[in-house]
N, C-alpha and C positions, 0 to 999 in steps of 0.2 A: 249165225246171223238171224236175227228177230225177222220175221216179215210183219210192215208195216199195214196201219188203216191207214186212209185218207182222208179228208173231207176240205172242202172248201165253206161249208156253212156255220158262220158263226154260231148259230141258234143250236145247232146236233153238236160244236165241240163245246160250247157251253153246258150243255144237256151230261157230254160223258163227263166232263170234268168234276159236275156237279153230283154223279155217282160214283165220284173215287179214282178215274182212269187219269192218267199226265200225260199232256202233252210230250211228245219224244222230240221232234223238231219242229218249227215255224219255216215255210218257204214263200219267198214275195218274189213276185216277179211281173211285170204289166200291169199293177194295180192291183193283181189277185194276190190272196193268202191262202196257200194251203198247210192244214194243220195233220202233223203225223202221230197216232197212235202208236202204241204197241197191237201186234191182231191177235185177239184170243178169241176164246168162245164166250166168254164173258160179255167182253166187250158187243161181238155181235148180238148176243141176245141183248144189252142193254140200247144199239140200236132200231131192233126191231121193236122194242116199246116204245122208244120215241116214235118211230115211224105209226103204232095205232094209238099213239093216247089222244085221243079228239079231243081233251079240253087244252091239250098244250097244244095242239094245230091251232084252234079256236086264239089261244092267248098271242101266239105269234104272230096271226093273223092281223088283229086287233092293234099289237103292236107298232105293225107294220103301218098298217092306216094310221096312225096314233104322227109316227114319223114325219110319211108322206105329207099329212095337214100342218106338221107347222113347219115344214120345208118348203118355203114359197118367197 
């Protein structure tokens, strides 16, 4: 049996997907979604570069507010 990632952040399962990883399952439950990887070491190293690249914090960030202002 596979041991799974997790993640509930759309922005980090967009991020693996976007470097080649697939989603294994979708689980919904109270409004939330959590998204299941497969766990490698790949995979983890491809989270720890999401976690330091500053211009993608910066872009998500941006994003966010970008939302938030025409949500009113």
């Amino acid at each position: 049996m596979n041991k799974l990632y997790y993640t509930q952040s759309t922005n980090l399962a967009a991020y693996l997907v976007m470097n080649g990883f697939q989603i294994v399952t979708v689980y919904k439950e109270n409004g939330k979604v959590t998204m299941y990887f497969d766990k490698t070491d790949a995979l983890h190293d491809c989270v720890r570069k999401y976690n330091t690249e500053i211009e993608l914090k910066q872009f998500i960030s941006a994003f966010k507010k970008v939302k938030e202002t025409i949500r009113f």
